[in-house]
C-alpha positions as CSV (number, residue, x, y, z in Angstrom):
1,X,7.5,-18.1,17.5
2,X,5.6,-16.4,14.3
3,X,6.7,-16.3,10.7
4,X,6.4,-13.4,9.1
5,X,6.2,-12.7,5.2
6,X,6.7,-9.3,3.7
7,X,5.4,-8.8,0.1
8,X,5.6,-5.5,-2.0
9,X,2.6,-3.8,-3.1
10,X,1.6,-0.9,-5.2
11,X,-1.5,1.3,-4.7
12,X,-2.9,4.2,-6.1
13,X,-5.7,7.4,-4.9
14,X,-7.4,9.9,-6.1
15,X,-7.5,11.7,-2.8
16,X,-3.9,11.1,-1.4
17,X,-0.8,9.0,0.0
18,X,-2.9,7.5,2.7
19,X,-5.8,6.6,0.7
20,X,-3.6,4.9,-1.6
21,X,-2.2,2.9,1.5
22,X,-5.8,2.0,2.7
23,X,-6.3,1.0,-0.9
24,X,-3.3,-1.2,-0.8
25,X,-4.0,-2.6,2.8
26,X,-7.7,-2.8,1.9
27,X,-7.3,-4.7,-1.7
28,X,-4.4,-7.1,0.0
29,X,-6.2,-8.4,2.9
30,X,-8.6,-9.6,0.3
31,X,-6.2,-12.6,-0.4
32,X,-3.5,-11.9,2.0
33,X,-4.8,-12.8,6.2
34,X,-2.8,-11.5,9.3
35,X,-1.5,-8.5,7.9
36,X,0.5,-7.0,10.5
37,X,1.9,-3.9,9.6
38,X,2.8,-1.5,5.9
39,X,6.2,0.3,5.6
40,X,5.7,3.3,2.7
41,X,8.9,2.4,1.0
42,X,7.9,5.3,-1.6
43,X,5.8,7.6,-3.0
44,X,4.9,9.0,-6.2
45,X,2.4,11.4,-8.1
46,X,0.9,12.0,-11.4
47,X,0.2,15.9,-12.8
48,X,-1.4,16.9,-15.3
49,X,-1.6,20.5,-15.6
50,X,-1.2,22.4,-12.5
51,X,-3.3,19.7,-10.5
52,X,-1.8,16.5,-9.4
53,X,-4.5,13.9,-10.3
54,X,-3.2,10.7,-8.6
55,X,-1.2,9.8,-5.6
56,X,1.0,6.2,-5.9
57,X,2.6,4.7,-2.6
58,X,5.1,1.3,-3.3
59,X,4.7,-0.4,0.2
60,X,5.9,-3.5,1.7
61,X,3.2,-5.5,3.8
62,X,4.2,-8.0,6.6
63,X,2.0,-10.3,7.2
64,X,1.8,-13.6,9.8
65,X,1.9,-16.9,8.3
66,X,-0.1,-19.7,10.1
């Protein structure tokens, strides 16, 4: 039987949504081993102007403990 862990993380991009969730996957797995899978629990961007200039994703990573 595994135990899993699920922490919540937030992540931003420059590019988009899924950047900013390989940027959150990416930056957790720097501390965080056995990441298993990321629910997008929401998402969020920043306008200035007509352009939007930053994408933000609030995601919950599970993750095995050993």
């Amino acid at each position: 039987m595994a135990v899993l862990k699920v922490i919540e993380v937030l992540a931003n991009s420059e590019k988009s949504w899924e950047d900013a969730t390989k940027n959150a996957v990416k930056h957790a797995s720097k501390t965080v081993k056995n990441i298993k899978s990321v629910y997008i629990q929401d998402q969020s961007a920043m306008v200035k102007g007509d352009d939007v200039t930053e994408f933000r994703v609030n995601v919950k990573l599970t993750f095995e403990v050993k």
